[in-house]
Wavefront OBJ file of the C-alpha trace (Angstrom):
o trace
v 131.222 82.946 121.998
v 129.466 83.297 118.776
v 127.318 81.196 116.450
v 126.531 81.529 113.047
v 125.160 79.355 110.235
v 126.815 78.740 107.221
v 125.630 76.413 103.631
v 127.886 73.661 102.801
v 127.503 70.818 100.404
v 130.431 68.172 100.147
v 133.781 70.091 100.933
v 132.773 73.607 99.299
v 130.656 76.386 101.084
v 128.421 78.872 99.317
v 128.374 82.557 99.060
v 125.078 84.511 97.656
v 124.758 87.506 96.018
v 121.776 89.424 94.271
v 122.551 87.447 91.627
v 122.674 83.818 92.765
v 124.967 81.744 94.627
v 129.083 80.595 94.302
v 130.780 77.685 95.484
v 133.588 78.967 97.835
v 135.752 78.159 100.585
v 135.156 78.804 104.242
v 135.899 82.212 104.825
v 134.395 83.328 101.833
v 130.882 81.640 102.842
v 127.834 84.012 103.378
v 127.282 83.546 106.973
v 124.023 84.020 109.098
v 123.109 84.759 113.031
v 121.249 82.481 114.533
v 118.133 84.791 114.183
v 118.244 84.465 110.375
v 117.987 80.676 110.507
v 114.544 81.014 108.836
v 116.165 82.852 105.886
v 119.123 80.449 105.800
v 116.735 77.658 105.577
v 115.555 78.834 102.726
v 118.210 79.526 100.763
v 119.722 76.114 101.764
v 116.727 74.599 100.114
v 116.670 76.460 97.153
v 120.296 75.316 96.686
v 118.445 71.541 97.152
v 115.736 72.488 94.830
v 118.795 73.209 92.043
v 119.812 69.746 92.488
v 122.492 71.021 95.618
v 121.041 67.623 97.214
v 123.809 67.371 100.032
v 123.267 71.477 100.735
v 123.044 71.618 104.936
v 123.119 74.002 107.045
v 125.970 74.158 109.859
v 126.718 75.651 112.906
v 130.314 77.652 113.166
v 131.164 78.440 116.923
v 133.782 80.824 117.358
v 135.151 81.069 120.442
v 137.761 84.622 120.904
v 140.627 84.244 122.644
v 144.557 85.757 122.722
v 147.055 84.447 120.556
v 149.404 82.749 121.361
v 152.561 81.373 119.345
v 154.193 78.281 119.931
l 1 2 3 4 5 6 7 8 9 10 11 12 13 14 15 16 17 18 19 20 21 22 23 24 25 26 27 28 29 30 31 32 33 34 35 36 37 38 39 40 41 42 43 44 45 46 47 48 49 50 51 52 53 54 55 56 57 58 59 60 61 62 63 64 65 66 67 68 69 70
């Protein structure tokens, strides 16, 4: 099992870059271990601080397992 953090505000995640930040779906979301929570803490609240009010931070748990079709 795996955990990461990811930014989301309503229904679009965000990706940043050098340059700034993007609205984005899922699996284009920056994504963070759990040992960078401190750094994804602040980038969630310096999307709050750009008026991002409903920016969180949330917990993705992936779990691996085979495929199987149905």
């Amino acid at each position: 099992m795996t955990e990461l953090l990811i930014i989301k505000a309503k229904e679009s995640y965000y990706r940043f870059t050098d340059d700034g930040y993007l609205p984005c779906e899922m699996n284009k979301g920056s994504v963070f271990p759990l040992e960078q929570v401190d750094k994804a803490k602040r980038l969630c609240a310096a999307l709050q601080q750009d008026g991002i009010a409903d920016a969180s931070l949330i917990k993705l748990t992936i779990i691996e397992e085979p495929y199987v079709e149905r």
